[in-house]
C-alpha positions in Angstrom: -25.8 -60.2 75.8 -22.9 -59.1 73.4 -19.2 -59.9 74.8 -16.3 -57.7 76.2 -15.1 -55.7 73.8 -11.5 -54.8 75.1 -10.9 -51.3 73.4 -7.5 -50.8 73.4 -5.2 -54.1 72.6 -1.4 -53.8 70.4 0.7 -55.4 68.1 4.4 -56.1 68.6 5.4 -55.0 64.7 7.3 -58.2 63.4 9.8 -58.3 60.4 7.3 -60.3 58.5 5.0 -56.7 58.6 8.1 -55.1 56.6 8.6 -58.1 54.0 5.4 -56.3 52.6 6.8 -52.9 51.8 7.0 -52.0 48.1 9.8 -53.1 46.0 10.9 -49.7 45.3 10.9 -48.7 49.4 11.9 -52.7 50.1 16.0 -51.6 50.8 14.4 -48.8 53.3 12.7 -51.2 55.2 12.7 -51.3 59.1 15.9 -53.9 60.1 16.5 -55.2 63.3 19.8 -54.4 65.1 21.1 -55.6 68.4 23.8 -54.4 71.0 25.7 -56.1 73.8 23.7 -56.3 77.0 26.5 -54.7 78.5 25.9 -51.4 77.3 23.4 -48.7 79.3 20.6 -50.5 77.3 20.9 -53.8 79.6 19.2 -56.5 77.7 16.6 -53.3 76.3 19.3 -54.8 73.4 17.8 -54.8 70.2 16.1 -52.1 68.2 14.4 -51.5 64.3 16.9 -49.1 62.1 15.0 -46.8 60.5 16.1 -43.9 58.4 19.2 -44.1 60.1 17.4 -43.7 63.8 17.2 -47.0 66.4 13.5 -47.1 67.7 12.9 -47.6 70.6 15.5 -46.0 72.7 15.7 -47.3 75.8 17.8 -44.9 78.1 19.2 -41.5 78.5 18.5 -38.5 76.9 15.4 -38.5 74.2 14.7 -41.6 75.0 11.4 -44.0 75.2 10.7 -47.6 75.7 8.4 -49.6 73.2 8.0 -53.4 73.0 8.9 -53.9 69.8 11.2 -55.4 68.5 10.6 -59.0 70.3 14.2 -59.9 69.9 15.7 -58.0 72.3 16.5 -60.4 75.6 13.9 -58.0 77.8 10.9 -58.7 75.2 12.1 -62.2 73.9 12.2 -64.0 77.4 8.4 -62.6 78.9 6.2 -65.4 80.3 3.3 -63.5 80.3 2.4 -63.1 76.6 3.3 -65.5 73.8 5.5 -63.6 71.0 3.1 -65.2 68.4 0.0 -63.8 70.0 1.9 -60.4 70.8 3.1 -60.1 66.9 0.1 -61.6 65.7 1.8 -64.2 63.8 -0.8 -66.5 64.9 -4.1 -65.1 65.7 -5.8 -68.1 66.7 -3.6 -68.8 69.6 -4.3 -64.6 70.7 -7.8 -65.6 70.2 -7.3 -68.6 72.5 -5.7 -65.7 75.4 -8.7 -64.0 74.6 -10.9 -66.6 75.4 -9.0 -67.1 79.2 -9.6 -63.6 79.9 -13.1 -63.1 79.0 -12.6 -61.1 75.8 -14.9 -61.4 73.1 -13.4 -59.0 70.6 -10.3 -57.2 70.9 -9.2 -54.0 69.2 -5.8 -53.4 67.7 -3.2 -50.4 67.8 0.3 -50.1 66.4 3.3 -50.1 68.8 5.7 -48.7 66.7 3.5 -45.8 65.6 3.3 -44.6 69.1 6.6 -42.1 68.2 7.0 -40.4 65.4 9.2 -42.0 63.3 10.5 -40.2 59.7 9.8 -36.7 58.1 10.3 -38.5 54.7 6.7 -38.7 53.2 7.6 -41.2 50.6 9.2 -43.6 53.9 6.2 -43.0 56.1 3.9 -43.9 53.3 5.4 -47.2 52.7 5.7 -47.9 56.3 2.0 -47.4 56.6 0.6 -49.4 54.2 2.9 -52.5 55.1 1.3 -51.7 58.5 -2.1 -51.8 57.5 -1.8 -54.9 55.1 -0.1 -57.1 57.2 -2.4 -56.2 60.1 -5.7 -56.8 57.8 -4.4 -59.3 56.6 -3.9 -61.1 60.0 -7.4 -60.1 61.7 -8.9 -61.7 59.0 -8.0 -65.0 60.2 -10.4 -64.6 63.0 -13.7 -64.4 62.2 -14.4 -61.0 63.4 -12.7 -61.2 67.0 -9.7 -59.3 66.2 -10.4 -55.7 64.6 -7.8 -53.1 63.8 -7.2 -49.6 63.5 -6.2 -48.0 60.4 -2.7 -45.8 60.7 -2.4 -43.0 58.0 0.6 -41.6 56.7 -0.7 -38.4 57.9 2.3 -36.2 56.1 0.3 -37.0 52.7 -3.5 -36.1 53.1 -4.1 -37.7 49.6 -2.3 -41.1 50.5 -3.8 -41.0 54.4 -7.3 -41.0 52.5 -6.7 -43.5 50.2 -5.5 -45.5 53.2 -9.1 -44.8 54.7 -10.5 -46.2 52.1 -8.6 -49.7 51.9 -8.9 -49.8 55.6 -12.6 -49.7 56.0 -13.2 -52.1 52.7 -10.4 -54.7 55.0 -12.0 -54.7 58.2 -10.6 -51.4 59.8 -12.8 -49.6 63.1 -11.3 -46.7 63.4 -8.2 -44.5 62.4 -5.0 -43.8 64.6 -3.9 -39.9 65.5 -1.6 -39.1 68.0 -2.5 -35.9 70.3 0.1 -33.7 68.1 1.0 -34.6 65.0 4.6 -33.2 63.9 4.0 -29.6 64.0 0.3 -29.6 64.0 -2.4 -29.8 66.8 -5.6 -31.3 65.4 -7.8 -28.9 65.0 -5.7 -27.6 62.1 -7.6 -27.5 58.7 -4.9 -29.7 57.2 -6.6 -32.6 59.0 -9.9 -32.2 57.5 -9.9 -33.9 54.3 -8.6 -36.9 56.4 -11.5 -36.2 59.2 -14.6 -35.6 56.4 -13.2 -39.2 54.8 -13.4 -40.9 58.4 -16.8 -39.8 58.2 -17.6 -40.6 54.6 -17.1 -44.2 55.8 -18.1 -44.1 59.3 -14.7 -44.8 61.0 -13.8 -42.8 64.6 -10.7 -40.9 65.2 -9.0 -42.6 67.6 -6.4 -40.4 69.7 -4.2 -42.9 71.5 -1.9 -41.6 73.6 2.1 -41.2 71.7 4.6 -39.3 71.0 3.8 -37.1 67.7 6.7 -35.0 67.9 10.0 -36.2 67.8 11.6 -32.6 68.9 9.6 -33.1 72.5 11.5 -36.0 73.2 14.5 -33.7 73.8 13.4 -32.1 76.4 12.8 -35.9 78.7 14.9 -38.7 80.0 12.3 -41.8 80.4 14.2 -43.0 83.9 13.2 -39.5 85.2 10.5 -37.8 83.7 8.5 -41.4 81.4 6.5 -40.3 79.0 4.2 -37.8 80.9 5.4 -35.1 78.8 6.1 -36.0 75.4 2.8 -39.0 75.3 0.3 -39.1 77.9 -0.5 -35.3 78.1 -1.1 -34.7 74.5 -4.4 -36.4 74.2 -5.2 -34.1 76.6 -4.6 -31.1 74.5 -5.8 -32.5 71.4 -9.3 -32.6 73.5 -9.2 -29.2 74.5 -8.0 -28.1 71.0 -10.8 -30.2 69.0 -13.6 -28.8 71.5 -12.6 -24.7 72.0 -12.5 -24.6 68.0 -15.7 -26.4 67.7 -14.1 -29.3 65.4 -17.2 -31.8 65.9 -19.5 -29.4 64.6 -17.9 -29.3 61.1 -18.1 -33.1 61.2 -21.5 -34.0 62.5 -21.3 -37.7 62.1 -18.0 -37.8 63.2 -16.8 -39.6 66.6 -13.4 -38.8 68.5 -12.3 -41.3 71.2 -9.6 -40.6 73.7 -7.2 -43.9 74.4 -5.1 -45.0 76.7 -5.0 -41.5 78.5 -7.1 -42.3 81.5 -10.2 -40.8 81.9 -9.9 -38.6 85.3 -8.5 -35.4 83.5 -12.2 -35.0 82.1 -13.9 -32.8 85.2 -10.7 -30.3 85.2 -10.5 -29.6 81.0 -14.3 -29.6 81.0 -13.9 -26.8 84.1 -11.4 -25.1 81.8 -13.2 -24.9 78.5 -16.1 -23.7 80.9 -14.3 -21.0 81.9 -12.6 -19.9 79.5 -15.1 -19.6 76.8 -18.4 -19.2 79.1 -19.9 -16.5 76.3 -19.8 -19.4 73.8 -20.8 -22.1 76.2 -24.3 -24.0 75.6 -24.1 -26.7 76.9 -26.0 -27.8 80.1 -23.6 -30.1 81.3 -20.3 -32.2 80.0 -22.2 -35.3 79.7 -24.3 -32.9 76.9 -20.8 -32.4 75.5 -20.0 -36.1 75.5 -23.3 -37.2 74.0 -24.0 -34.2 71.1 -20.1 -33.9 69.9 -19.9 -37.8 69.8 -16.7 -38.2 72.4 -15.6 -41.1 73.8 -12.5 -41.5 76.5 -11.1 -44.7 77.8 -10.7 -45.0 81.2 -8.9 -47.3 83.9 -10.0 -50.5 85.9 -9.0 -48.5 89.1 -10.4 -45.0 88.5 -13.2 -43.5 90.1 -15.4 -44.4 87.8 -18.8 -43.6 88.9 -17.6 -40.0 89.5 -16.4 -40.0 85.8 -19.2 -41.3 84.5 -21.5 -37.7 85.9 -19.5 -35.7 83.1 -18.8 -38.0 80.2 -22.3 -39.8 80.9 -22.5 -43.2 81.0 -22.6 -44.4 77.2 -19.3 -42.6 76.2 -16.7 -44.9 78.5 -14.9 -47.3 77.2 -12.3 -49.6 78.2 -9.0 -51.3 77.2 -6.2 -53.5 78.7 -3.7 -52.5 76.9 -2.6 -56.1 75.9 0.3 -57.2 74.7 2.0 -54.4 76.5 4.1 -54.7 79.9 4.0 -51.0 81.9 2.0 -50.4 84.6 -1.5 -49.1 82.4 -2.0 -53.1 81.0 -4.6 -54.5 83.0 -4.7 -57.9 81.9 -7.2 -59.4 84.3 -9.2 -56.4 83.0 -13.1 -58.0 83.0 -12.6 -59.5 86.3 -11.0 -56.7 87.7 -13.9 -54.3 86.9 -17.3 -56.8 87.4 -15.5 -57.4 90.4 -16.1 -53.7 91.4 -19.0 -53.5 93.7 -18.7 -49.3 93.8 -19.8 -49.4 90.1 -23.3 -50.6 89.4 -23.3 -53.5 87.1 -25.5 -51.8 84.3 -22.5 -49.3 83.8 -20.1 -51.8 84.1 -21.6 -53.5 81.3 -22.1 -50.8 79.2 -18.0 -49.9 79.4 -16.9 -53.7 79.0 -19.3 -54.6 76.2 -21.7 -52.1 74.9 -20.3 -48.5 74.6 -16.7 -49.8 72.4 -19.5 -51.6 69.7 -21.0 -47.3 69.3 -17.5 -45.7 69.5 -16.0 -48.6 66.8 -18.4 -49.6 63.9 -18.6 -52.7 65.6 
């Protein structure tokens, strides 16, 4: 039987990613910049410069947490994760982690992607592809175990489809979209010359749960409110946006997967997109949904799965762990947790753990 493949794994971005930028961008490169622990940070301390903005920010109004950079005093002292395996500075001691837990393949998103970070094209382009390079670069040391997500500088549809292109000829599986992107939701036609070169060369949309719009984080302080709001929720709408406008239809070989959002909101937005367009609704059931408009969700080790699985059917969950990160959703006992499960049946169990990711991904 094929191995666990754990869906949903990060990267700590490292300043040896942004050593890679082109010479002309290089003096606009992320920098690292550090505070007294003193301060309302507490030892949250250090933080990438970037277009003259700190990322993350840690406390108080518009803020958010990220674990990157690893020198801050909060990220640099964890026992749990090496900083190596967390940056990917050395993959064969992640693959070695791996190996502990269970994992056969893991794949990678970005950390410092998960908020939207410049409105300069030019900037976000560079960032990107020193992304992508040194994260291909990186996976490539390990014979297929570690596979990675693509992120396109999705202000330029022409350089986001380049991107595409590298991506998938350096060992990409899919392509990163948050659930809002600036000011556009993603059914907007803008998208689709990015969406029909996904498909061209069989790579899945892959809408992980961040913060696409840097104006929501306004409205949230993370001690009070997280990042409900501004993060978690817009998956959500990017699902009922992709599916009321028929989006998979225009792109038939095209897959969407929904990460890191849970999987429980599925029976409510599929009872909303029931009722709201019930002239234009064919469908016998959401599992129908699921399997003919190629949708995929990640769900939890402590959900109720089996009730889940009666609307997205039972070959369109997938799971992740979340590793490398630290808040509550990073399960990193993940296969034990779930084929300890005895509510599940084991064939499903083994279809989320190892054989639904390998569809969703081109794996």
């Amino acid at each position: 039987m094929a191995g666990v493949v754990d869906a949903d794994t990060h990267i700590s971005e490292s300043d040896q990613m942004w050593r890679l930028m082109d010479r002309e961008m290089y003096p606009r490169r992320p920098v690292v910049v550090s505070v007294p622990e003193d301060t309302l940070y507490g030892t949250r301390n250090a933080f990438w410069l970037i277009d003259g903005n700190i990322f993350p920010r840690p406390a108080g109004r518009g803020s958010f947490r990220l674990i990157t950079p690893s020198a801050s005093k909060l990220e640099s002292s964890r026992g749990d994760i090496h900083i190596a395996c967390r940056e990917l500075t050395d993959p064969v001691a992640r693959l070695r982690d791996m190996d502990k837990l269970g994992v056969e393949i893991q794949v990678i998103y970005p950390t410092l992607f998960l908020v939207y970070l410049t409105d300069d094209v030019e900037l976000e382009v560079a960032l990107c592809r020193a992304y992508n390079r040194f994260i291909a670069e990186a996976c490539s040391k390990a014979n297929g175990r570690l596979r990675w997500v693509v992120v396109p500088p999705l202000r330029s549809v022409e350089e986001s489809v380049k991107e595409l292109k590298w991506a998938k000829a350096n060992g990409a599986v899919g392509v990163f979209f948050r659930g809002l992107e600036g000011d556009k939701t993603l059914d907007n036609p803008y998208f689709f010359p990015v969406y029909q070169a996904a498909s061209d060369v069989d790579l899945p949309i892959c809408i992980h749960t961040a913060i696409g719009n840097a104006a929501l984080l306004n409205l949230i302080d993370i001690e009070r409110n997280h990042s409900f709001l501004v993060s978690r929720v817009l998956p959500l709408a990017a699902f009922r946006d992709l599916i009321a406008n028929k989006i998979p239809e225009l792109f038939p070989k095209l897959r969407f997967g929904f990460i890191e959002a849970s999987a429980g909101w599925v029976p409510f937005l599929t009872h909303i997109l029931r009722r709201l367009f019930r002239d234009r609704w064919t469908r016998l059931s959401s599992a129908d949904l699921f399997r003919d408009y190629r949708l995929f969700v990640a769900c939890e080790a402590d959900e109720d799965v089996p009730y889940i699985a009666r609307y997205t059917g039972e070959d369109n969950i997938i799971i992740g762990s979340d590793y490398g990160h630290r808040d509550p959703s990073e399960e990193r006992q993940l296969v034990q947790t779930m084929r300890a499960r005895e509510d599940i049946p084991g064939q499903l169990t083994e279809k989320i753990l190892c054989e639904n990711a390998r569809r969703f991904y081109p794996l």
